[in-house]
N, C-alpha and C positions, 0 to 999 in steps of 0.2 A: 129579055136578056139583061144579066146587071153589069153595068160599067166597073171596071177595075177603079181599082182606089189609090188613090195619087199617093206618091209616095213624099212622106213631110222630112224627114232627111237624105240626104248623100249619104251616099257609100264613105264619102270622105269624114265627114263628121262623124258617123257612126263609128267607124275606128279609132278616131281620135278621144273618144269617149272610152273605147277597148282596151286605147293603150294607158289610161291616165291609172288604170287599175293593177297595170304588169308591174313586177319587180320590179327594179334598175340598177341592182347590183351594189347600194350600198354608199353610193357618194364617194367622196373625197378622203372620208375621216379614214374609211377602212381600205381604200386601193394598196397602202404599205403594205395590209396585215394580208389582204391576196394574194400580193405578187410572189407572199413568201411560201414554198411548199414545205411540209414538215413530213421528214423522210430520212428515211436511216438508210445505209448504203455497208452491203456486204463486204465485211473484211477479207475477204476469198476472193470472191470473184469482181466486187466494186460493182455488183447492181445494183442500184438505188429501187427500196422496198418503203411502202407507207405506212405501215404500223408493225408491232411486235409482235403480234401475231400472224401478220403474211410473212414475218421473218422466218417465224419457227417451221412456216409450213414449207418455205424455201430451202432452210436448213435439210427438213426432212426428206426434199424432192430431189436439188441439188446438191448437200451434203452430207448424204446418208453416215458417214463412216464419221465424221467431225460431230463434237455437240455444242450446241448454239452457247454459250457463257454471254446471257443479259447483262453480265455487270460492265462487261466491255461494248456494249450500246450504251449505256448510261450515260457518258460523255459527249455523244453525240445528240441524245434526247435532252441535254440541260444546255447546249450550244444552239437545239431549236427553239427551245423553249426562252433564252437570252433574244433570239434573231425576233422572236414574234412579240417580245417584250416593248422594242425597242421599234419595231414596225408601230404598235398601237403608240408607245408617247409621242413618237413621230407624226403619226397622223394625226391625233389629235392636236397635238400642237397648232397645224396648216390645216385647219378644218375651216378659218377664215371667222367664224362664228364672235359678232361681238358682244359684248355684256348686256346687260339691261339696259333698253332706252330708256331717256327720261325725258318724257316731254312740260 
């Protein structure tokens, strides 16, 4: 009969080895630019929709008899698009990051 074979790590270390390899979401520079959701919001009925395409199909499920007019999202789409702008110099600003050392 042969003897089991020792085991050379912990359960603990071996995860910790698991997690060095997991995403993490991005850091510091980008948590402005997540927290912002980019979403248009039905002038009828005020649901908020994530692209202009779930719009159209919303228009066509929930407003069959109205037609969707994109140019009146337009304004909504260049106020997200200002918000995510404004998220990224933001965050990189407070990224904390210093210049070149020189030693």
């Amino acid at each position: 009969m042969g003897k089991a074979k020792p085991a050379h790590h912990t359960a603990k270390e071996l995860q910790a080895k698991a997690d060095l390899h997991k995403p993490r979401g991005g850091g510091k520079a980008g948590q402005a630019e997540r927290a912002i959701k980019i979403a248009y919001t039905c002038n009828i009925c005020k649901v908020s929709i994530a692209s202009m395409a779930q719009m159209k199909t919303h228009y066509e499920a929930k407003h069959p008899k109205d037609t969707l007019d994109e140019s009146s999202y337009a304004s909504q789409a260049e106020a997200q698009k200002k918000k995510v702008e404004e998220a990224r110099a933001k965050g990189y600003e407070n990224t904390g990051k210093k210049g070149p050392s020189t030693l």
